[in-house]
Backbone as CSV, one residue per row, in Angstrom:
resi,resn,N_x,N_y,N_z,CA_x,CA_y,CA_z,C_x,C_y,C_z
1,UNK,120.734,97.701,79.128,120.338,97.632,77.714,120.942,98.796,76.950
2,UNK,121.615,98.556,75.791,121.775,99.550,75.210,121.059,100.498,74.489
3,UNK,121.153,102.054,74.590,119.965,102.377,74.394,121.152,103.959,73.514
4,UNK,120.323,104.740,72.274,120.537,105.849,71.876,119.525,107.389,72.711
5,UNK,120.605,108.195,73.211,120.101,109.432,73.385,119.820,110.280,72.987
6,UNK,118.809,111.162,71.957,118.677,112.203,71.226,118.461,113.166,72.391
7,UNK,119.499,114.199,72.086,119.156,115.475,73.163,118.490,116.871,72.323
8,UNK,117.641,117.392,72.984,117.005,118.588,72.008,116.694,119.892,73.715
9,UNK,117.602,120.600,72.880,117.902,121.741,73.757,117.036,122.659,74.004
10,UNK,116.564,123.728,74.334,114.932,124.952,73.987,115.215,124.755,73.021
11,UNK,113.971,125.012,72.289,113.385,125.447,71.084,113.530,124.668,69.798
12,UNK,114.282,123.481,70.520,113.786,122.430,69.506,113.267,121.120,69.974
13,UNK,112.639,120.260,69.055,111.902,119.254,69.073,111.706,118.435,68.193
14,UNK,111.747,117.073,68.159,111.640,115.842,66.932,109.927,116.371,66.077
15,UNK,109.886,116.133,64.967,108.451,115.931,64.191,108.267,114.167,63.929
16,UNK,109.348,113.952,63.803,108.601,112.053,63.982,109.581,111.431,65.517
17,UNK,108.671,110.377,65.379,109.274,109.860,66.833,108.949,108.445,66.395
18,UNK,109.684,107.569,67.522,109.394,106.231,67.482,108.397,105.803,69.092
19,UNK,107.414,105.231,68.376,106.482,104.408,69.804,107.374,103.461,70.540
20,UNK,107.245,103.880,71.870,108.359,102.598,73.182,109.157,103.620,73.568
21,UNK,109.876,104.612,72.962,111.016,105.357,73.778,110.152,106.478,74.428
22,UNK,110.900,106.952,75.087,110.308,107.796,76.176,111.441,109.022,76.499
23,UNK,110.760,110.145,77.050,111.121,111.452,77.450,111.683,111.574,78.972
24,UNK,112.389,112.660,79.012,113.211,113.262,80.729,113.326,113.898,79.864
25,UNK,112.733,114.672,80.756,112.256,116.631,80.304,113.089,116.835,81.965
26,UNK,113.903,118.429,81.527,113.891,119.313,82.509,113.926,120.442,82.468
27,UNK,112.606,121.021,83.564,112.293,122.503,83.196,111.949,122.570,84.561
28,UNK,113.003,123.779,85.220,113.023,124.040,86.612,111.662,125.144,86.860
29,UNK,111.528,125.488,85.690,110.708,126.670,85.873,108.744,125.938,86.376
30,UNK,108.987,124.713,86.443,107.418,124.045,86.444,106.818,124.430,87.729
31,UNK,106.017,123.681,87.748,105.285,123.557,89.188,105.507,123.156,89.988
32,UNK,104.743,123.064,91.569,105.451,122.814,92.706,105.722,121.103,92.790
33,UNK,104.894,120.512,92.004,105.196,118.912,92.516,106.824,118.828,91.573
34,UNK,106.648,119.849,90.640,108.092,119.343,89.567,109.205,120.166,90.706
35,UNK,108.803,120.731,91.318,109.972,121.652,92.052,110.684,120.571,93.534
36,UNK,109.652,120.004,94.091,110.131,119.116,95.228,110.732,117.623,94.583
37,UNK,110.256,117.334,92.875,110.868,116.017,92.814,112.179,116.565,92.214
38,UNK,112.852,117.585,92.068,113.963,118.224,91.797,114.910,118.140,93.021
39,UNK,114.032,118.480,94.323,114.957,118.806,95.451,114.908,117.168,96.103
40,UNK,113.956,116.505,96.085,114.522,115.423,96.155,115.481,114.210,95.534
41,UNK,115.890,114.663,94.182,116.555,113.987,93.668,117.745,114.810,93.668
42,UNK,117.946,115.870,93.841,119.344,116.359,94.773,119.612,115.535,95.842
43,UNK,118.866,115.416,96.646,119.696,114.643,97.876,120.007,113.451,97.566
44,UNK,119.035,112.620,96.824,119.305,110.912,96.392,120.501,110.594,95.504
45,UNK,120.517,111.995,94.383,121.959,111.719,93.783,123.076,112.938,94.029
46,UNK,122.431,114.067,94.610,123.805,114.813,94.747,123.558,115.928,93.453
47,UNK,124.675,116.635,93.601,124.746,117.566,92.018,125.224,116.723,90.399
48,UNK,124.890,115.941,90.032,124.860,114.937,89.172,124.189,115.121,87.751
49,UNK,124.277,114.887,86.892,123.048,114.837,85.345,122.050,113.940,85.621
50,UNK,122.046,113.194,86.237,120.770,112.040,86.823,119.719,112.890,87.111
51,UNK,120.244,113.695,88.177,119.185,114.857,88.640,118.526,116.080,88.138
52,UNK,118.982,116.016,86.947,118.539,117.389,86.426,117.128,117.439,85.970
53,UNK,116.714,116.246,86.086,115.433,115.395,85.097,114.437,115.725,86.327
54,UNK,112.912,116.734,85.367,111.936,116.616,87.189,110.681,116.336,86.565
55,UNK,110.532,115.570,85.082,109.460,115.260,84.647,110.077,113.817,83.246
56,UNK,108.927,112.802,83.216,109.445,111.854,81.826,107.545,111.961,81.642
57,UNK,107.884,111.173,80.193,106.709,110.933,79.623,107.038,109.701,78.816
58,UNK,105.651,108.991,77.954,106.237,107.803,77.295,105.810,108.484,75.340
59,UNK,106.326,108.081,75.020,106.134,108.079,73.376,105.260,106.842,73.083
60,UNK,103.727,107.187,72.525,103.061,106.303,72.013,103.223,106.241,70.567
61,UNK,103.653,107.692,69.841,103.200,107.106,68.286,104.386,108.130,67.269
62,UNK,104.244,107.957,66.161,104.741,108.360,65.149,105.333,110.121,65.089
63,UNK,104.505,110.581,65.359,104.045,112.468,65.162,104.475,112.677,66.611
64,UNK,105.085,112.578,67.740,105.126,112.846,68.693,104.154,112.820,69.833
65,UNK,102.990,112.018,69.795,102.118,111.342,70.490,102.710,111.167,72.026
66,UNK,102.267,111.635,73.064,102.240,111.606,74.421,101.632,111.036,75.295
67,UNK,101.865,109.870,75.945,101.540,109.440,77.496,101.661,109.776,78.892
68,UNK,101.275,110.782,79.479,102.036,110.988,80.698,101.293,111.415,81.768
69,UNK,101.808,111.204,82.749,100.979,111.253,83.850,101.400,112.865,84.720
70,UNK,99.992,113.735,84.772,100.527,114.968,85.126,99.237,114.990,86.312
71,UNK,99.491,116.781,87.269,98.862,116.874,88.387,97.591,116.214,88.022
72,UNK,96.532,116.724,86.837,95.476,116.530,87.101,94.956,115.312,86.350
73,UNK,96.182,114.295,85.925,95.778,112.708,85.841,96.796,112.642,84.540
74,UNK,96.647,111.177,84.214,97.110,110.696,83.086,96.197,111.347,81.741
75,UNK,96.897,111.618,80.599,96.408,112.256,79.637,97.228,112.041,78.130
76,UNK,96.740,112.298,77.380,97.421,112.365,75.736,98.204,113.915,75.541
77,UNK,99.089,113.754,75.194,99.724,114.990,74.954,100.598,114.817,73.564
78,UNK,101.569,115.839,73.250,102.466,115.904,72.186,103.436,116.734,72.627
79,UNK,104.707,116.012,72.037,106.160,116.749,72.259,105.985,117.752,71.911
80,UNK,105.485,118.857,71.103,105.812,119.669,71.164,105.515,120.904,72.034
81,UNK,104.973,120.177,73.248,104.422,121.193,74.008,105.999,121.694,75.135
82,UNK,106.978,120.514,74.763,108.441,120.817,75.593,109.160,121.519,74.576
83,UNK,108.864,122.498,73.583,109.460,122.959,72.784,110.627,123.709,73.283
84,UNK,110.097,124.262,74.938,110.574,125.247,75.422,111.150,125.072,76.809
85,UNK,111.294,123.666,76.986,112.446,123.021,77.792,113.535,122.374,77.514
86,UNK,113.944,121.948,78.044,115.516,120.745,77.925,114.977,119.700,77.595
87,UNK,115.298,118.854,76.741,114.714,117.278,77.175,115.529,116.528,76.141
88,UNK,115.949,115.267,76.648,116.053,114.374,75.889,114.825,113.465,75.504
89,UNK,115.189,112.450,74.246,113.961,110.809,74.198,115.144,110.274,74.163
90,UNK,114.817,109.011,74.975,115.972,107.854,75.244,115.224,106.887,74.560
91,UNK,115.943,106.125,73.496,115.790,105.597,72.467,116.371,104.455,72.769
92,UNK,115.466,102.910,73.284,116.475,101.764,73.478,116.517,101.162,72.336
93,UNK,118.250,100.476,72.085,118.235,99.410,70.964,117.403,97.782,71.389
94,UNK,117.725,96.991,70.329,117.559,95.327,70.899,115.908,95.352,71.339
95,UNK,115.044,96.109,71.104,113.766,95.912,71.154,112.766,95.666,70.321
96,UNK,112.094,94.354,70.050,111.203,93.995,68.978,109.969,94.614,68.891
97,UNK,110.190,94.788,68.034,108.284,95.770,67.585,107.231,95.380,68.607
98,UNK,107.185,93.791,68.643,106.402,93.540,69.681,106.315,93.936,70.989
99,UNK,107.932,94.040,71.804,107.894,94.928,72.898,107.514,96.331,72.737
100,UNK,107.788,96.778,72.089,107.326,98.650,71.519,105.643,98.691,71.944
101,UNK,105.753,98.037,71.419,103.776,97.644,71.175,102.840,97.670,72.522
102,UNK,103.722,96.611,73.281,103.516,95.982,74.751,103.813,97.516,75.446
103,UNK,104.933,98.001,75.282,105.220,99.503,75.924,104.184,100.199,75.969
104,UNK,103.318,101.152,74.518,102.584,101.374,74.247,101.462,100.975,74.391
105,UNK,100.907,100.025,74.758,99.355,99.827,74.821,99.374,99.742,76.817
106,UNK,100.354,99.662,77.457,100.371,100.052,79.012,100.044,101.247,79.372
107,UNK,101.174,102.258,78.527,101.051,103.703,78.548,99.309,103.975,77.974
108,UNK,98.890,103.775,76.956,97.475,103.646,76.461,96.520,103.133,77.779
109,UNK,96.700,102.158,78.729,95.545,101.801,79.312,95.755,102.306,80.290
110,UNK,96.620,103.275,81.188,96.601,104.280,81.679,95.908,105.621,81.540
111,UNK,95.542,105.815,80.524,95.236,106.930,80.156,93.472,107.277,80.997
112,UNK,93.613,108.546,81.688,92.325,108.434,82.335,92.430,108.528,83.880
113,UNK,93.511,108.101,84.263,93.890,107.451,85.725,94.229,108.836,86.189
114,UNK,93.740,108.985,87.800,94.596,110.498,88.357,95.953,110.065,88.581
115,UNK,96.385,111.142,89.540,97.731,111.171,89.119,98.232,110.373,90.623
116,UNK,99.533,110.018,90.575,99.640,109.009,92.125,100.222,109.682,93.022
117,UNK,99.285,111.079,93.806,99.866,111.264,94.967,100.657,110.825,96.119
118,UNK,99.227,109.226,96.162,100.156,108.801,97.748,101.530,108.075,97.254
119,UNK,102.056,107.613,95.942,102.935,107.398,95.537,104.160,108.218,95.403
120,UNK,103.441,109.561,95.279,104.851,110.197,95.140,105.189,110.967,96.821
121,UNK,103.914,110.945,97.657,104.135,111.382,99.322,104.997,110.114,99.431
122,UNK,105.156,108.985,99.326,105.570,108.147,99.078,106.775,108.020,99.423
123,UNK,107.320,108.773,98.237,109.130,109.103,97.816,109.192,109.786,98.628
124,UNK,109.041,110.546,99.504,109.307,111.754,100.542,110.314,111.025,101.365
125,UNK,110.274,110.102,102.476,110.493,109.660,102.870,112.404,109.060,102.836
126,UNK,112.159,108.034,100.992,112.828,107.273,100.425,114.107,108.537,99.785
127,UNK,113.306,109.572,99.284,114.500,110.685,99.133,114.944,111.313,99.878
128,UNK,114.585,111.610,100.952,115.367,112.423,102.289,116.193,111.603,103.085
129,UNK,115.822,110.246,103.275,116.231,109.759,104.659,116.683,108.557,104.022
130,UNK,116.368,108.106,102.834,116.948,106.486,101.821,115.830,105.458,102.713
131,UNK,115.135,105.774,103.239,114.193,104.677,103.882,113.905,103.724,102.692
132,UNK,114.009,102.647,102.769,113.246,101.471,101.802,111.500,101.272,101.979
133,UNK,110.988,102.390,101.611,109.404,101.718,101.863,108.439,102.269,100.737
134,UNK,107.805,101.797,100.773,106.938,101.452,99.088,105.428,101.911,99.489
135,UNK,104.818,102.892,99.355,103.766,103.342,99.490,103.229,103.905,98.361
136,UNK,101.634,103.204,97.605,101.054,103.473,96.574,99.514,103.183,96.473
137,UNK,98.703,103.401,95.452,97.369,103.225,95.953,96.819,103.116,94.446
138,UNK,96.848,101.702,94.758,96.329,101.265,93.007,97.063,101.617,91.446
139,UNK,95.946,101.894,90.673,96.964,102.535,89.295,97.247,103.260,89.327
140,UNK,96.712,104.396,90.228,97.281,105.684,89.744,99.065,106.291,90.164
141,UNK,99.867,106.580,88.816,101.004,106.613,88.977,101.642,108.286,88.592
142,UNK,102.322,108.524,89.465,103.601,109.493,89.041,104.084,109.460,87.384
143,UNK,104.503,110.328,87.164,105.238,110.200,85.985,106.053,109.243,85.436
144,UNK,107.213,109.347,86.490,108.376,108.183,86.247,107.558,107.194,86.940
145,UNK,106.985,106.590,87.179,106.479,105.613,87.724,105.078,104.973,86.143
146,UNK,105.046,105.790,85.526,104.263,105.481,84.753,105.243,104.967,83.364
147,UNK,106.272,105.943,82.886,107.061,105.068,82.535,108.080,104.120,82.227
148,UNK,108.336,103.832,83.725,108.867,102.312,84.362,107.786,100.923,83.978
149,UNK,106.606,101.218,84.358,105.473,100.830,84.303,105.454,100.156,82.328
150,UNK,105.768,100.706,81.318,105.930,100.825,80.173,107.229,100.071,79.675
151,UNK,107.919,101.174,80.037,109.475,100.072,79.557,109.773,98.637,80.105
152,UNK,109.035,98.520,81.514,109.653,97.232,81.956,108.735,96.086,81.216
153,UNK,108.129,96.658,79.510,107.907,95.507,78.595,108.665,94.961,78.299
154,UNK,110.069,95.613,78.331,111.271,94.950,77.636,112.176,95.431,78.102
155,UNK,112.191,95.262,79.384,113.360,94.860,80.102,113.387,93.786,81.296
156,UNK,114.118,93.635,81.940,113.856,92.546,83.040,112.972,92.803,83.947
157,UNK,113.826,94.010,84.473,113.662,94.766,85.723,114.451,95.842,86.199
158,UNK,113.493,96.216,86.936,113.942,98.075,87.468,114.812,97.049,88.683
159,UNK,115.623,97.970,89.389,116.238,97.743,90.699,115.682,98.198,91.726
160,UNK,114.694,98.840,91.454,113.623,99.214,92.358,112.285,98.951,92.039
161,UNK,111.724,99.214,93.289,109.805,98.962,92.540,109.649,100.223,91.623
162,UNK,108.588,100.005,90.894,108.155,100.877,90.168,107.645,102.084,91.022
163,UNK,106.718,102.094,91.869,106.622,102.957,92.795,107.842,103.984,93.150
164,UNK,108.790,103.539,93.766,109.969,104.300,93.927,111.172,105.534,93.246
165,UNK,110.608,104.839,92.200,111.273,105.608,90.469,111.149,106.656,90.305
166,UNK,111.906,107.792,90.343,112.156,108.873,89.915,112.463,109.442,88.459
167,UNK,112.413,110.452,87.992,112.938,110.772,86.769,114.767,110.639,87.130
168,UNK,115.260,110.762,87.835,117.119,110.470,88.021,117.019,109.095,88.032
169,UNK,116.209,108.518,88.794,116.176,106.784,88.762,116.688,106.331,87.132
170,UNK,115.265,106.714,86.271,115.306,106.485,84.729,116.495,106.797,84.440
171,UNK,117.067,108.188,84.340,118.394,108.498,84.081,119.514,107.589,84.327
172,UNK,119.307,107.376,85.591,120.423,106.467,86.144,120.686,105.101,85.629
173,UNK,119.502,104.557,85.368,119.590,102.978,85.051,119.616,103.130,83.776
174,UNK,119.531,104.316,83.038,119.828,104.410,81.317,120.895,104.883,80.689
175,UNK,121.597,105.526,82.150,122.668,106.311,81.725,122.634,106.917,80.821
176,UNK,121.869,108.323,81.232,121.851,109.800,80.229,122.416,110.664,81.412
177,UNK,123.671,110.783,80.076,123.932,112.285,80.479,124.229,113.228,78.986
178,UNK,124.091,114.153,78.946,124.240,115.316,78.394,125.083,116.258,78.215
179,UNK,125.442,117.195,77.089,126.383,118.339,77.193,125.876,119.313,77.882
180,UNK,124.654,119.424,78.283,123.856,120.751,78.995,124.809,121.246,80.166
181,UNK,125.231,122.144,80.649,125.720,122.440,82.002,124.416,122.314,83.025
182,UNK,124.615,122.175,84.116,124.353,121.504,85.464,122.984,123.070,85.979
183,UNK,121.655,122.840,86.177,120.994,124.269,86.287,121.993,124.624,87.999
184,UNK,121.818,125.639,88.561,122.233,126.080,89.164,121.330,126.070,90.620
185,UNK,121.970,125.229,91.576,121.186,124.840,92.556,121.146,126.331,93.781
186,UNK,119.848,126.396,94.229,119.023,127.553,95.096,119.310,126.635,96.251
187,UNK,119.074,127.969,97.521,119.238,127.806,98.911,118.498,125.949,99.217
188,UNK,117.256,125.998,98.750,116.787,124.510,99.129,117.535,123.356,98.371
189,UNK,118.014,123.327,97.297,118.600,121.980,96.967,119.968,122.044,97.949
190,UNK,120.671,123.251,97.967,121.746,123.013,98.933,121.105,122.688,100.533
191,UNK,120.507,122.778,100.910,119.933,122.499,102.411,119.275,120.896,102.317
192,UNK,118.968,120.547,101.107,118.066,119.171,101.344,119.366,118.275,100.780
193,UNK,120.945,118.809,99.972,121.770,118.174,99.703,122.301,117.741,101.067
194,UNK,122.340,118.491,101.704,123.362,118.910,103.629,122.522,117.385,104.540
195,UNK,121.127,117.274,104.370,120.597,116.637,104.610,121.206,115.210,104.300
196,UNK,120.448,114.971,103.018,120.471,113.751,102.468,122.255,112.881,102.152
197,UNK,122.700,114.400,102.652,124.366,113.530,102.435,124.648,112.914,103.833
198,UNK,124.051,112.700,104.840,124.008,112.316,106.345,124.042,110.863,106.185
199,UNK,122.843,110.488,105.278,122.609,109.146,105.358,122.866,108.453,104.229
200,UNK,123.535,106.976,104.352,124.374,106.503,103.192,123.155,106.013,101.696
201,UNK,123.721,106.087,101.229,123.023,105.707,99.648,123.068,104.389,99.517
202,UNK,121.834,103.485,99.451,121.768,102.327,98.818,122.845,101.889,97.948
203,UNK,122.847,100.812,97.620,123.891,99.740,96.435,123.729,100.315,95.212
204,UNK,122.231,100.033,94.696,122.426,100.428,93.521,122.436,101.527,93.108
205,UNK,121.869,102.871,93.773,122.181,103.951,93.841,124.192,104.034,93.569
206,UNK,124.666,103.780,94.103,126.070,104.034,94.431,126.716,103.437,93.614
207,UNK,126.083,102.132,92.962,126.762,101.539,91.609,126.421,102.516,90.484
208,UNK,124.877,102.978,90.281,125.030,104.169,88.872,126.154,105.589,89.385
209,UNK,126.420,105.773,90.441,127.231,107.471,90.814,128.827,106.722,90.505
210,UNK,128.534,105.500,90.787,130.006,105.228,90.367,130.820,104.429,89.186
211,UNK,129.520,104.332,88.403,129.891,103.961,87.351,129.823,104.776,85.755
């Protein structure tokens, strides 16, 4: 789908927004769950712009209104609390108000839900070793898993389960990349890269690195 990228570098941030598009934030400096879905999406894509992404959120409303699913559950937030990270909003075209809507009221009935551990122990597995296996436990979702969960109002389909979805996933199947230079990978992304380059990369994985 064709879609527009607004990129906003530190210290800046949109004051209006549109409901349906959604955020890939990256800020290395986060916490430990944002620090391992970093080093796992090193190994799944390599040193890449896919990977630079270790958090998304969804855009519910006008003013910068927030959906997103964090450690201590799904919650309401506002952009401007990434004032002071990297982030793009990926902005799809060809979408009717009505899908926007449908986006938005998913992200909305989430709200409340903890956050999806065994979903993202989950990915452990699927990012180190490319295992195909799908482990989750009801609604409660990951970030990127929450908005996959949202966008796939209006789209067909992910190439993966929703479960599986990473913030590089989103990247990948939206194709964002950026002028940002590349953050600078530490002893563990190079050791879990050494790893994960052992074992071959899925199809569609290897169709977004090579396209």
């Amino acid at each position: 789908m064709d879609r527009v990228i607004l990129e906003y570098p530190r210290g800046d941030y949109p004051v209006a927004t549109t409901p349906g598009d959604f955020l890939l934030v990256c800020d290395w400096t986060e916490n430990f769950i944002g620090s391992l879905i970093r080093a796992g999406e090193r190994v799944w894509y390599g040193n890449t712009d896919f990977a630079r992404w270790t958090h998304s959120a969804m855009i519910v409303g006008y003013q910068g209104e927030l959906v997103e699913a964090l450690a201590k559950g799904v919650e309401r937030s506002n952009i401007s609390k990434y004032a002071d990270a990297d982030f793009v909003v990926v902005h799809p075209l060809d979408v009717t108000p009505a899908q926007r809507a449908l986006a938005v009221a998913c992200a909305e009935a989430m709200v409340g839900e903890t956050y999806g551990y065994v979903d993202y122990l989950g990915l452990v597995p699927r990012a180190i070793f490319h295992w195909n296996l799908s482990v989750h436990a009801g609604n409660a979702p990951i970030c990127s898993e929450l908005v996959a969960r949202c966008t796939e109002k209006y789209i067909a389909k992910y190439p993966w389960s929703v479960e599986e979805i990473m913030p590089a996933s989103l990247a990948a199947y939206w194709q964002v990349h950026t002028a940002q230079p590349l953050p600078e990978l530490n002893l563990w992304d190079r050791f879990l890269n050494a790893i994960g380059s052992v074992f071959p990369k899925p199809k569609p994985e290897l169709a977004y690195l090579q396209g």
